[in-house]
C-alpha positions in Angstrom: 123.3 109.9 105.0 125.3 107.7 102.4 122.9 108.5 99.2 124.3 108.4 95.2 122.9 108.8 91.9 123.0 104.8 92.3 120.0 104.5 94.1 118.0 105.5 91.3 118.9 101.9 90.1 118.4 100.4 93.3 114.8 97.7 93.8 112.7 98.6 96.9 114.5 95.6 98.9 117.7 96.9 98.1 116.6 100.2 99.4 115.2 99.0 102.6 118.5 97.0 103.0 120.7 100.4 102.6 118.9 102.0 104.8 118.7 99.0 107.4 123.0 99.2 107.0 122.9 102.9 107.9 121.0 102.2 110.9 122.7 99.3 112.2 126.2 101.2 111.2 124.3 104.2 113.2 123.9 101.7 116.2 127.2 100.1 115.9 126.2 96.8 115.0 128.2 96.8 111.6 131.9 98.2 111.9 133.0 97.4 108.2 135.3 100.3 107.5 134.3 103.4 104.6 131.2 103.4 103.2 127.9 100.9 103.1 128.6 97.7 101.6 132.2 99.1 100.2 133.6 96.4 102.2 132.0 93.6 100.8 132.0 94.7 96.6 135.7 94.3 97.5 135.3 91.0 99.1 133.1 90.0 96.6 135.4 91.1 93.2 138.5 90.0 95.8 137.6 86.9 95.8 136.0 86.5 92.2 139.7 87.6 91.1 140.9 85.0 93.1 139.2 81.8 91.7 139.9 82.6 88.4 136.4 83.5 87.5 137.2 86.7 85.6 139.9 88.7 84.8 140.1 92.3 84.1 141.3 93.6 80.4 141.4 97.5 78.6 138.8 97.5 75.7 140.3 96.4 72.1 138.6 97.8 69.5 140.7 95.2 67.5 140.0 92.5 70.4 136.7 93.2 71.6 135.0 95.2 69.0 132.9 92.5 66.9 131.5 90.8 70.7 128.6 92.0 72.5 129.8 93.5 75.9 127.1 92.2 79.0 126.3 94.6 81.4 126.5 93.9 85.3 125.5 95.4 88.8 126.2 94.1 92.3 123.2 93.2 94.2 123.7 94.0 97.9 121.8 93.1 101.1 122.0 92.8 104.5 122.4 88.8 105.5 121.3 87.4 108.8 118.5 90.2 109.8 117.2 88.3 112.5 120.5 87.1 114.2 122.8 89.2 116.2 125.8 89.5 114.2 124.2 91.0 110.7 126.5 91.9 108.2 126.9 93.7 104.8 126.8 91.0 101.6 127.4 91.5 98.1 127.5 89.4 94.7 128.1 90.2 91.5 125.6 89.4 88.7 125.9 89.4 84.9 123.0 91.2 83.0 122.7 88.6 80.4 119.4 89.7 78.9 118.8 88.5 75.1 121.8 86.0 75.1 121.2 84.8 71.7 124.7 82.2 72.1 123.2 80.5 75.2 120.8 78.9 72.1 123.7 76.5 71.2 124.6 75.3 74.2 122.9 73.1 77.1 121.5 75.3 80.0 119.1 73.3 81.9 120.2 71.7 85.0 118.5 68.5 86.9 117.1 69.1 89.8 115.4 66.6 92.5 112.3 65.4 91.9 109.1 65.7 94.0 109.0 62.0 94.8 113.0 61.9 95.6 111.9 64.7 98.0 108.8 62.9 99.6 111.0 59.7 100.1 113.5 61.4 102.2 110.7 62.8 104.5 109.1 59.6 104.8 112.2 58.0 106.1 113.6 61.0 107.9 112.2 59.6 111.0 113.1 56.2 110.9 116.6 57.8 110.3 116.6 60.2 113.4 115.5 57.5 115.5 118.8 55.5 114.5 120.9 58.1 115.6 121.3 60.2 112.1 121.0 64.0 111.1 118.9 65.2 108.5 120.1 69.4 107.6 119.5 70.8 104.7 122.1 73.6 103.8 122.4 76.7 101.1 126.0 76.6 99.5 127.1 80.0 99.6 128.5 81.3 95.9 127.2 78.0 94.5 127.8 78.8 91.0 131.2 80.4 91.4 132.4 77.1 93.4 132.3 75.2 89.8 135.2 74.2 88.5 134.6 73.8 84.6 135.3 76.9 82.4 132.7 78.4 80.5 132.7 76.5 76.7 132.3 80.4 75.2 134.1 83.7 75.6 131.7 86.3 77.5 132.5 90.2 78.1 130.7 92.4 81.0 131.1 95.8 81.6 132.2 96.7 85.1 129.2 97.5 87.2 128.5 100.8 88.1 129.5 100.1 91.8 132.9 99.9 91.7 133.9 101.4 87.5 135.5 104.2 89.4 137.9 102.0 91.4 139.4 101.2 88.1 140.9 102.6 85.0 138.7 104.1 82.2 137.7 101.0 79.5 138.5 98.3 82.0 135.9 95.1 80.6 135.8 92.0 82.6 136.7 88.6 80.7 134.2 86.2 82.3 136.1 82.5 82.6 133.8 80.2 84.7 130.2 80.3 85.6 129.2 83.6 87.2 125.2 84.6 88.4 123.2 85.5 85.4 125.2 83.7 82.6 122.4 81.1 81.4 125.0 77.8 82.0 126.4 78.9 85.4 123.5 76.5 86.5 124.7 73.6 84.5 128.1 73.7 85.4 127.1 74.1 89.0 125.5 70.5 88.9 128.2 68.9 87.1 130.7 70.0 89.9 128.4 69.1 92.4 127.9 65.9 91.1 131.2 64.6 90.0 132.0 65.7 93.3 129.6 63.1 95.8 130.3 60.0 93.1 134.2 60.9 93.3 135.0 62.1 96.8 132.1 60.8 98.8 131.4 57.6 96.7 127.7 58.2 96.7 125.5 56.7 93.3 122.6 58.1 91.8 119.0 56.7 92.0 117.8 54.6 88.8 115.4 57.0 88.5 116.7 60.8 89.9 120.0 61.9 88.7 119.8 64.4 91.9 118.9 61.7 94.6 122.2 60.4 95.9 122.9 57.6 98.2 126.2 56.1 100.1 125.9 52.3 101.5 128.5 51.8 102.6 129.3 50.2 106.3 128.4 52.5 108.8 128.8 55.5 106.3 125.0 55.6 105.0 123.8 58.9 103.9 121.1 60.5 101.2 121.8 64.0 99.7 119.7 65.4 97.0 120.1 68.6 95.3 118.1 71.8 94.6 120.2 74.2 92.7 122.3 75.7 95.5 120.5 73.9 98.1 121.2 70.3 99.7 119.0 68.4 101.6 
């Protein structure tokens, strides 16, 4: 049985989903090479790497040394439980407890309003009988999707996870909006907005920044937004 000093760390659903892993691994269900959720950190930090949301530096006393240094942990689970085809996920979240610079700087994103959401199920039917589709969707790795930099410098240790995969004193430079820094949420929204006035040439309520509507010619549409979620 795949057991390490982590688990002492671990919540109760984190437990229950290792243990779930071992069993479907036991049953051949999940076939991700080496250990439990190994696959995914890596596809997780892979793809992190990737979008230019942090970078990896060696600790500099002369660089670092006057910053406070976040901690961070992976939080892992098994998606899609009550499907066929589960599978092993991971994300990586910064421990930014006590952020005393998050003080100076907006972290509060909109998000739809109860009447916004009432008006769309009122007309939801109206809609389906002319032939539309009403979905709502969760945007995987909303926050890491934004594409604004972070307006401040923040340092994270490696989480305990993976800090043996890499050289002693590596520090992660955070450069865009990552789960648990308090702004991710803002900058989020701003992508997400610029986004459906820009691309999809949708405009905003007078009254809900987050209730979004396109007119034109045979192109009507309504998306509102909850955090990660879009109805």
């Amino acid at each position: 049985q795949y057991l390490t000093a982590l688990d002492s760390f671990l919540s109760s659903k984190e437990k229950g989903d290792l243990e779930l892993s071992l069993k479907l691994r036991r049953d051949g269900i999940i076939t991700d090479p080496g250990l439990p959720f190994q696959a995914s950190d890596k596809k997780e930090i892979d793809s992190l790497v990737a979008r230019g949301v942090f970078a990896f530096e060696q600790f500099d006393d002369s660089k670092h040394g006057g910053e406070r240094i976040f901690k961070s942990r992976i939080v892992r689970e098994v998606k899609g439980k009550a499907t066929p085809t589960p599978f092993e996920k991971s994300r990586l979240v910064i421990q930014a407890y006590n952020d005393y610079g998050k003080e100076v700087i907006l972290t509060q994103s909109p998000t739809i309003q109860r009447a916004s959401q009432r008006l769309i199920i009122a007309l939801a039917p109206t809609l389906m009988k002319l032939g539309m589709t009403l979905w709502i969707r969760d945007i995987t790795q909303a926050y890491t999707q934004s594409t604004t930099l972070l307006q401040r410098r923040i340092l994270a240790y490696l989480p305990r996870e993976i800090e043996e995969l890499y050289p002693k004193g590596t520090i992660m430079i955070v450069l865009k909006p990552l789960y648990g820094i308090a702004e991710a949420g803002t900058h989020w929204w701003a992508t997400y907005f610029k986004h459906h006035r820009e691309k999809l040439h949708m405009t905003t309520s007078t009254y809900d920044p987050c209730l979004l509507i396109a007119t034109a010619k045979e192109k009507f549409a309504i998306a509102s937004q909850i955090i990660d979620l879009q109805l």
